[in-house]
C-alpha positions as CSV (number, residue, x, y, z in Angstrom):
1,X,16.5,18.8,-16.7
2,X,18.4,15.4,-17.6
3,X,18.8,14.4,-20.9
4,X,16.4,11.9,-22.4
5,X,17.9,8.1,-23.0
6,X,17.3,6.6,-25.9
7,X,18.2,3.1,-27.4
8,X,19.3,2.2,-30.7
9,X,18.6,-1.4,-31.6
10,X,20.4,-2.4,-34.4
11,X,22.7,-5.6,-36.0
12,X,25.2,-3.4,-37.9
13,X,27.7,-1.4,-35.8
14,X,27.5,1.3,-38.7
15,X,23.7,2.3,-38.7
16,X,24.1,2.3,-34.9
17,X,27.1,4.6,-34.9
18,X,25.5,7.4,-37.3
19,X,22.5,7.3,-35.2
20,X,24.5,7.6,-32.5
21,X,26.1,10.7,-34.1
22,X,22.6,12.4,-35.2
23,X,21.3,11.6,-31.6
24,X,24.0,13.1,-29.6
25,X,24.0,16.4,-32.0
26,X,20.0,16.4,-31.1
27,X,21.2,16.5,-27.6
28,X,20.5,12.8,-26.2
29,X,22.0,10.3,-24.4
30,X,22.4,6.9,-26.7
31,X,22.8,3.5,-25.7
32,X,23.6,0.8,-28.2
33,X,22.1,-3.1,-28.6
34,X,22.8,-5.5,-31.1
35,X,19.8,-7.5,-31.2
36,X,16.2,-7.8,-29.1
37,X,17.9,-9.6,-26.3
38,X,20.2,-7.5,-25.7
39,X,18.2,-4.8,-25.6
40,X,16.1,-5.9,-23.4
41,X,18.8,-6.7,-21.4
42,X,19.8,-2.8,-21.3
43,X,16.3,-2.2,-20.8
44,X,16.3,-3.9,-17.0
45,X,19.2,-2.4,-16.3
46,X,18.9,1.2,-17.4
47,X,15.8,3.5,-17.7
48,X,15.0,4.4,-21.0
49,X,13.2,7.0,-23.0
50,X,12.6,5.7,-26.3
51,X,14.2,2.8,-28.3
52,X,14.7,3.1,-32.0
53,X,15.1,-0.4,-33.6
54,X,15.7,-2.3,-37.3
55,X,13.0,-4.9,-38.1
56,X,15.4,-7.0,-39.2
57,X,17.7,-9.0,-36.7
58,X,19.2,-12.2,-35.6
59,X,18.2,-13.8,-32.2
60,X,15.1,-11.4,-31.4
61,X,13.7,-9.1,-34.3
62,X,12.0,-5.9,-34.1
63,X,8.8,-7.6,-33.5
64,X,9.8,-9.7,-31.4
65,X,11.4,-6.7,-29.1
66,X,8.5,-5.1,-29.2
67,X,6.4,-8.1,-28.5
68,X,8.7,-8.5,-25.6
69,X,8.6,-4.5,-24.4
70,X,5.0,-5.1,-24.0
71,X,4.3,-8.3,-22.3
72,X,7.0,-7.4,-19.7
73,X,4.7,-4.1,-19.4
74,X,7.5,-1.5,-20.6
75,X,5.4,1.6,-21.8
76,X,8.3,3.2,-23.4
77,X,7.9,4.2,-26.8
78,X,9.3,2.3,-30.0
79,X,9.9,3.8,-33.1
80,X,11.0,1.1,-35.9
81,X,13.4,1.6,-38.8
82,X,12.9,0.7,-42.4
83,X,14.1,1.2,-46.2
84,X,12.3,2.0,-49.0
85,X,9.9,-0.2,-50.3
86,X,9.0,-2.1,-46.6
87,X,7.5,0.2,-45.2
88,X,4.3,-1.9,-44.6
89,X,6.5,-3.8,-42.4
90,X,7.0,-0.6,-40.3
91,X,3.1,-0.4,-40.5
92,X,2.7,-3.9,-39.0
93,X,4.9,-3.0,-36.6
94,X,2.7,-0.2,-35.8
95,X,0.2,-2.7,-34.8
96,X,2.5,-4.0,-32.3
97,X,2.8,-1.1,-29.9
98,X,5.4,0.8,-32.6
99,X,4.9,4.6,-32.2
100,X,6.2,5.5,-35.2
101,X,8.8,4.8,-37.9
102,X,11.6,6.3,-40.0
103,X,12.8,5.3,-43.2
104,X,16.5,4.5,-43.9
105,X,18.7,6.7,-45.8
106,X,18.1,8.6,-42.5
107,X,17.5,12.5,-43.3
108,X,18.3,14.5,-40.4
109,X,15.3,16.5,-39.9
110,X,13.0,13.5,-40.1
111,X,14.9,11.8,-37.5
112,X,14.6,15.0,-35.0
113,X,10.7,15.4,-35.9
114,X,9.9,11.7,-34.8
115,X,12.1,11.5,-31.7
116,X,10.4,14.5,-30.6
117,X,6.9,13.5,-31.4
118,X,7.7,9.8,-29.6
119,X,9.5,11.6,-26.2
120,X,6.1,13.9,-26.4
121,X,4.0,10.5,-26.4
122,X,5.9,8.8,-23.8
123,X,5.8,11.6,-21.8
124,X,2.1,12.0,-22.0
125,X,1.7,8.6,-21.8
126,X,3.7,8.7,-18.1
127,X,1.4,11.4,-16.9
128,X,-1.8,9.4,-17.7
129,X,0.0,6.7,-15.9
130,X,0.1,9.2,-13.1
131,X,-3.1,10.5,-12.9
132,X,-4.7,7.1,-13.0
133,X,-2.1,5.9,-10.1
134,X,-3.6,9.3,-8.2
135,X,-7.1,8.8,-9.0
136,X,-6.4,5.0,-7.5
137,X,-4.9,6.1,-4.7
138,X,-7.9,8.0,-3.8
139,X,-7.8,10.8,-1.3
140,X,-4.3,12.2,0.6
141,X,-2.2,9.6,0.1
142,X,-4.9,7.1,0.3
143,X,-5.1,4.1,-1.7
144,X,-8.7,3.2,-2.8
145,X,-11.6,4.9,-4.6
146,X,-14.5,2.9,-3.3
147,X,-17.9,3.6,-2.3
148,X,-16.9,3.2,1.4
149,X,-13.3,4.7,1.5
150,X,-14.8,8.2,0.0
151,X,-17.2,7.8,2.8
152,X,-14.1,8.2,5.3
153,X,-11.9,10.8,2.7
154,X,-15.5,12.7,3.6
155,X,-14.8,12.5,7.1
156,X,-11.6,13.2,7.4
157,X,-12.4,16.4,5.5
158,X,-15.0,17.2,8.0
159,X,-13.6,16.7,11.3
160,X,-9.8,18.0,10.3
161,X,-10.9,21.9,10.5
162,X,-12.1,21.1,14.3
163,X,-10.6,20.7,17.4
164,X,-12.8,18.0,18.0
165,X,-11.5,14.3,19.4
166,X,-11.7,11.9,17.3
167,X,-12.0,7.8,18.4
168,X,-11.1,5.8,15.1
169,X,-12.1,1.7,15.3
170,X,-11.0,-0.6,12.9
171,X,-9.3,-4.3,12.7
172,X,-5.3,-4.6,12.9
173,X,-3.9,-3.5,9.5
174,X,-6.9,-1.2,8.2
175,X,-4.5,2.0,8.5
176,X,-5.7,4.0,11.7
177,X,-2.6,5.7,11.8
178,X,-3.0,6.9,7.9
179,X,-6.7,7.8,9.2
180,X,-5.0,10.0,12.1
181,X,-2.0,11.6,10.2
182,X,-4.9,12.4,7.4
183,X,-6.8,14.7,10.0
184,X,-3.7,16.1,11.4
185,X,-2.2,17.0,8.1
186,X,-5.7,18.9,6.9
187,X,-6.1,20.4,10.6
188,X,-5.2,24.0,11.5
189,X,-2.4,22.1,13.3
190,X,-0.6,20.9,10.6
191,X,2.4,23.1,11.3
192,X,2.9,21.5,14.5
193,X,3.8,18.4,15.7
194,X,1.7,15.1,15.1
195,X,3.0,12.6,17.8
196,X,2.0,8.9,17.7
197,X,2.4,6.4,20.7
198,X,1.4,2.8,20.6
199,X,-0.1,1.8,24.2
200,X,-0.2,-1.8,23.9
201,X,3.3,-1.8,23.0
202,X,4.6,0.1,26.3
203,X,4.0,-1.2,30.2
204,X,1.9,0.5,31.9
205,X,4.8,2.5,34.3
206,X,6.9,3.6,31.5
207,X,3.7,4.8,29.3
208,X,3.0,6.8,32.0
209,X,6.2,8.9,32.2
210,X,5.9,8.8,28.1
211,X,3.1,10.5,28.4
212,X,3.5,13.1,31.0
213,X,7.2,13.4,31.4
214,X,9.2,13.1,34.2
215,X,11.3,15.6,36.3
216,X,15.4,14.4,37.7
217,X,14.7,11.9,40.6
218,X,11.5,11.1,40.0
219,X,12.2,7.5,40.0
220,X,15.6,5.1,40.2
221,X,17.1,5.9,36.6
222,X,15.3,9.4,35.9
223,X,18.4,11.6,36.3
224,X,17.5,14.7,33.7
225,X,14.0,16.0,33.4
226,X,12.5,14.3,30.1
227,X,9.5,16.1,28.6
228,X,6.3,14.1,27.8
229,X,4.1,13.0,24.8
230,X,1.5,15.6,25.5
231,X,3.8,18.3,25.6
232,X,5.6,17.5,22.7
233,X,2.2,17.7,21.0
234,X,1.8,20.9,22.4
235,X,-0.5,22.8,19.6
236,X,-0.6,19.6,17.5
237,X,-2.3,16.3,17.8
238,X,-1.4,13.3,20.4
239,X,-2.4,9.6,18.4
240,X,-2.8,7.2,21.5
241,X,-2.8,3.7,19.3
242,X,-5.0,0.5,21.3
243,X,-6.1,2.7,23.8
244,X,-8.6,-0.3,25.2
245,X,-4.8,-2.1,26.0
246,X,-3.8,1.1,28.7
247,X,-3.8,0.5,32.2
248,X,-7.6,1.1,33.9
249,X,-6.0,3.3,36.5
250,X,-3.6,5.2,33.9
251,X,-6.9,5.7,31.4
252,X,-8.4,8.0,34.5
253,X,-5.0,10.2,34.5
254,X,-5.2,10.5,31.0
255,X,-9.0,11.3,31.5
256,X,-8.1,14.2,33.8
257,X,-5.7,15.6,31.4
258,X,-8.4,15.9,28.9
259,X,-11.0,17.6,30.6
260,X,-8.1,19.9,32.1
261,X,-5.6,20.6,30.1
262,X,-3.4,20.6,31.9
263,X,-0.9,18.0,33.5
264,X,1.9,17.4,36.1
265,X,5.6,15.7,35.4
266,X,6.2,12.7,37.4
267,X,7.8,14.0,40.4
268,X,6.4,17.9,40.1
269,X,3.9,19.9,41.4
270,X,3.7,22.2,38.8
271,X,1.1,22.5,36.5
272,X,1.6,22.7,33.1
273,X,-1.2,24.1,30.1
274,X,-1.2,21.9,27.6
275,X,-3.3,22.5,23.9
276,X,-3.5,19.1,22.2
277,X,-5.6,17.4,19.8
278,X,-6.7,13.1,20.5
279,X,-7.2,11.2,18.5
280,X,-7.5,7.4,20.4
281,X,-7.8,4.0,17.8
282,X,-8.3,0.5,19.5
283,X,-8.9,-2.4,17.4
284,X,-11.8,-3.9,19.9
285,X,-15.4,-2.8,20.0
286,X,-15.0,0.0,22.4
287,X,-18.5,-0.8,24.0
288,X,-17.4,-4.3,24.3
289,X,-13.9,-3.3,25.9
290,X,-15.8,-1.3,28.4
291,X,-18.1,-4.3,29.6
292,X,-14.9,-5.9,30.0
293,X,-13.0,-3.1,32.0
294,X,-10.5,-2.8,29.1
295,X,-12.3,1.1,28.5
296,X,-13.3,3.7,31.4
297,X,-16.8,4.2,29.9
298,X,-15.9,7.9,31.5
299,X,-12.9,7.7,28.9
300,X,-15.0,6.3,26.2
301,X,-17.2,9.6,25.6
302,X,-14.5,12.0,26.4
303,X,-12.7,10.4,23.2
304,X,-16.0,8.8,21.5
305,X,-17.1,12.9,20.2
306,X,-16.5,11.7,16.3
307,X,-15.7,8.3,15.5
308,X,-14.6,7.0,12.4
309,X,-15.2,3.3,11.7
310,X,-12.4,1.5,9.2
311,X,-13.7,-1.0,7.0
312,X,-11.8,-3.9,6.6
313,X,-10.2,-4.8,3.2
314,X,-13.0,-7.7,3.0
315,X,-15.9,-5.1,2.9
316,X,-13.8,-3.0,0.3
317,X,-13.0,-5.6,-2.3
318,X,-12.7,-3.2,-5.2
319,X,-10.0,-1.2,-3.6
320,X,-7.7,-4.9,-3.1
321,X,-6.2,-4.7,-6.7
322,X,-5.4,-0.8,-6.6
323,X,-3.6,-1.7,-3.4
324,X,-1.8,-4.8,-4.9
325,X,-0.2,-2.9,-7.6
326,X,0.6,0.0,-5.4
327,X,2.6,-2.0,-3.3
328,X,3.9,-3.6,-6.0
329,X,5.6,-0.9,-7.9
330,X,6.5,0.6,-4.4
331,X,8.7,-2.2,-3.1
332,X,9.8,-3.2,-6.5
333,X,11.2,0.7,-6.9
334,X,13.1,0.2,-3.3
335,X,14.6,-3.4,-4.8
336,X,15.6,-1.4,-7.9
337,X,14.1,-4.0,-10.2
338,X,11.0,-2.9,-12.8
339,X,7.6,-4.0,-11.8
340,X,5.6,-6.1,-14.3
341,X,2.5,-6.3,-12.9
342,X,0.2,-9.2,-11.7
343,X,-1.2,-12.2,-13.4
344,X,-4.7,-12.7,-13.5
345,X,-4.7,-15.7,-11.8
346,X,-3.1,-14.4,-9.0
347,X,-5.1,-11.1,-9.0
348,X,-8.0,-13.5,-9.1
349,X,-6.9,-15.3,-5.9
350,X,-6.0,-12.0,-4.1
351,X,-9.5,-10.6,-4.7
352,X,-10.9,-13.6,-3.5
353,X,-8.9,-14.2,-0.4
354,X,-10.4,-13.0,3.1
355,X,-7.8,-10.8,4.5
356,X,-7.8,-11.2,7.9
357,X,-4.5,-9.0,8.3
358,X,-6.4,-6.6,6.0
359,X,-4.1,-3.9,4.2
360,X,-1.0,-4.3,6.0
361,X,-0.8,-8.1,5.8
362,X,-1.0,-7.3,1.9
363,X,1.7,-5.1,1.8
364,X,3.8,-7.7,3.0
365,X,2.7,-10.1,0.7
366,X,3.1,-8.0,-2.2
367,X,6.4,-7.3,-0.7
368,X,7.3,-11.1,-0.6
369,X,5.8,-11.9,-3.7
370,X,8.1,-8.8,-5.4
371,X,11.2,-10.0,-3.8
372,X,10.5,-14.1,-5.0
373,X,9.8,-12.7,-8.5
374,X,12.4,-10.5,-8.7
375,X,10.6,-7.6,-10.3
376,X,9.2,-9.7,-13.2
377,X,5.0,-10.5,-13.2
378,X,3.9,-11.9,-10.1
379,X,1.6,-15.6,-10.6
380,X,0.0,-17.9,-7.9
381,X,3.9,-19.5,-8.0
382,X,5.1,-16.0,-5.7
383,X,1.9,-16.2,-3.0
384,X,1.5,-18.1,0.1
385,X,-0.1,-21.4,0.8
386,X,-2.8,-19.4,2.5
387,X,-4.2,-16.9,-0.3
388,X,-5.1,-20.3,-2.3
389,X,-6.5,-22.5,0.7
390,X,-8.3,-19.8,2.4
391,X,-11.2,-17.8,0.8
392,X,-13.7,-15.9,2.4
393,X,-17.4,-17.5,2.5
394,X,-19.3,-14.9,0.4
395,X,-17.6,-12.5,-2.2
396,X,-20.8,-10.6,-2.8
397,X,-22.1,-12.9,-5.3
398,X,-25.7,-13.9,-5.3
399,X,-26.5,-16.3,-2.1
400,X,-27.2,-19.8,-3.2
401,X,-30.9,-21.0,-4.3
402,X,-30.5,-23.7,-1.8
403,X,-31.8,-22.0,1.6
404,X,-30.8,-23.2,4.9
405,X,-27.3,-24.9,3.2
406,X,-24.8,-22.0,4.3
407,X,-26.2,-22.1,7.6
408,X,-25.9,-25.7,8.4
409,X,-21.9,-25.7,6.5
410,X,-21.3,-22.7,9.3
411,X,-22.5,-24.7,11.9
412,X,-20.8,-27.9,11.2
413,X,-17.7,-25.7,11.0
414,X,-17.9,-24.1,14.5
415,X,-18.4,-27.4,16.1
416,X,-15.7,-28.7,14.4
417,X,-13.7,-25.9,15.6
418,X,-14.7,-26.2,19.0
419,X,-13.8,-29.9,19.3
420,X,-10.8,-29.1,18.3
421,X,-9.9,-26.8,20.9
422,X,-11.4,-29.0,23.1
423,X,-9.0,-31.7,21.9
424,X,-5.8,-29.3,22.0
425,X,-6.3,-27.7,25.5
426,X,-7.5,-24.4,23.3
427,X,-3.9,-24.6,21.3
428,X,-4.7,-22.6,18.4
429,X,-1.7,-23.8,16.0
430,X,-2.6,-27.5,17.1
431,X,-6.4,-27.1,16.7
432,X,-5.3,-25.7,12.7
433,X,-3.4,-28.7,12.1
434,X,-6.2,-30.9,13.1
435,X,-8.6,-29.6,11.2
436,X,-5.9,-29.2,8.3
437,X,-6.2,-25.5,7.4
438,X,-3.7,-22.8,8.1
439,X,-3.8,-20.9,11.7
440,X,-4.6,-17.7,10.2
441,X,-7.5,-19.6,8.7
442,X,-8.4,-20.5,12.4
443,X,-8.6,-17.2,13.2
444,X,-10.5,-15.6,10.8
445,X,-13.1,-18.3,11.8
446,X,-13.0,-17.8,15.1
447,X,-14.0,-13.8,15.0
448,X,-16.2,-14.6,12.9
449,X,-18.1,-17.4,14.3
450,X,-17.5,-16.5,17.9
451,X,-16.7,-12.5,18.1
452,X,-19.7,-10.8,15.7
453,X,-18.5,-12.0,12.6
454,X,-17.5,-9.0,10.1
């Protein structure tokens, strides 16, 4: 087990250097400041168990430290030093955020007692930091505890022990993937493999031979045999990602597979037994993509035996800040800076804001806003242009006493969009700049004016 830092704050080198001396003999590692600021300064750059600090200072006093400790959201514990006859100023210290205090001329055993009884409270205090991040995060790795996102832990839970297929809908960014790896991960199949391929992202000639492999000679280029998707996923679970974006006639070879089990390499006639588990997301309405020949209605209930429906992070509002923080403290851990949290004036704005890029789109923020900041507290000054101009039409809050008004606004605002695209030739970027709001703004809008709305 390493050995606890700690941090001894102090103007004169000679109280410094005989805690020093009692610390190391307790078994610590010390670290020395002269004043506040430079213990702060020791405090970005090095993690720290406990600080022990004088009062009394040039530059930044003990106060002021732990003033300082506490606004830049360092949880560490402080225990203050005193003489005889102050120690009411160790008590107001207390008040502060001070765990504790010791009273100068330092008597050994006193000094042990309430570095052990501080590392205790820190310690504690980091695993009720850890049980609240876990309680946050939900379910599995998830990250939410809302009404709605238990709904889906539930289901997860439900369909993992099967070997039923499972279609999973949801917008762009909502986590289908998590969703998929979730079921996987509780299934009997955990063991084996859980193989993901995104279908929009391959043509349709190569997604084929990803899928079912391909034996030497099959085509120009295949000169080894080259084992497919599926029977990688032999005895596991096969994710097929935007499976309304496969080719029509591919979605009826994948069909026959399925009912099957069984496939054929690209240039074989042998038949090979295959035991895999689907699971198919698409981002469309699959009923939709099916009037449009996007998804063999065949297909459709082959895959459609359980569905899981995503919310998107508009519907789950109280799971946004949980997220934000999240994220925060994860990229801010990659940078190697501290995280400081979130003003409230930009957590107000980020609760607020529509999110049409739902959860992934604010990872990314969060990851932009981290790396602007540096690590220190993130304000409206680190968030884009679009989290301030663009906020959703209802938040949940009571509808206006004015009936009829938010249905006449909406209606101006889709025929202002459409003469707009009118104007632009249907240019989506010019038809934002005309009406002066971002394009992501634009499309928000337009799904939810013209596509079903939420």
């Amino acid at each position: 087990m390493p050995k606890p830092y700690i941090l001894v704050v102090d103007d004169e080198a000679k109280m410094r250097r005989l805690l020093e001396i009692m610390l190391t003999q307790m078994g610590y590692e010390v670290l020395q400041a002269g004043d506040g600021e430079e213990a702060l300064a020791v405090c970005a750059e090095q993690a720290i168990d406990l600080v022990i600090t004088d009062l009394r200072m040039p530059k930044l006093d003990g106060i002021g430290l732990l003033k300082q400790l506490r606004e830049q959201l360092y949880e560490l514990p402080v225990i203050v030093v005193t003489a005889y006859g102050t120690v009411e100023s160790a008590v107001d210290a207390m008040k502060y955020g001070a765990s504790d205090y010791i009273v100068r001329p330092f008597e050994f055993d006193a000094v042990e007692a309430a570095v052990k009884r501080a590392l205790k409270l820190g310690k504690m205090q980091q695993e009720n930091r850890f049980l609240r991040q876990q309680l946050a995060e939900g379910w599995h790795g998830f990250i939410g505890s809302s009404a709605i996102m238990k709904s889906i832990y539930q289901q997860i839970q439900q369909v993992a022990a099967t070997k039923t297929s499972v279609l999973i809908q949801g917008e762009t960014g909502t986590g289908k993937e998590l969703v998929a790896r979730a079921i996987h991960n509780n299934s009997p199949r955990a063991k084996n493999l859980f193989v993901s391929i995104n279908c929009a992202a391959i043509p349709a000639d190569i997604l084929e031979s990803e899928l079912f492999g391909y034996n030497k000679g099959a085509f120009t280029g295949a000169i080894k045999d080259r084992i497919g998707k599926f029977e990688l996923a032999d005895g596991g679970t096969l994710f097929l990602d935007e499976i309304t974006e496969m080719d029509f006639n591919l979605q009826a070879k994948l069909l026959r597979v399925l009912q099957e089990r069984t496939l054929e390499r690209l240039g074989s006639n042998r038949t090979i037994a295959v035991d895999v588990r689907v699971i198919a997301a698409s981002n469309r309405n699959p009923r939709q993509a099916i009037i449009d020949q996007k998804l063999r209605e065949d297909l459709f209930y082959r895959l459609n035996v359980f569905t899981i429906q995503l919310p998107p992070l508009r519907e789950r509002r109280d799971d946004i800040l949980p997220l934000a923080h999240f994220f925060v403290d994860k990229h801010a851990r990659e940078f190697g800076f501290n995280a400081h949290g979130i003003e409230d004036d930009a957590e107000h704005c980020l609760t607020a804001y529509a999110w049409p890029g739902n959860v992934r789109e604010l990872e990314n923020m969060m990851e932009r806003a981290v790396v602007l900041s540096q690590g220190k507290v993130i304000g409206i000054r680190h968030l884009p242009a679009d989290v301030l101009e663009d906020q959703p039409e209802t938040t949940g809050q009571a509808p206006s006493p004015i009936t009829g008004l938010n249905e006449q606004v909406e209606q101006l605002e889709k025929q202002l969009i459409q003469q707009a695209l009118s104007q632009t030739g249907d240019n989506k970027s010019k038809a934002a700049q005309l009406l002066g709001i971002s394009e992501r703004s634009l499309w928000y809008k337009l799904k939810k004016y013209f596509n079903g709305g939420d």
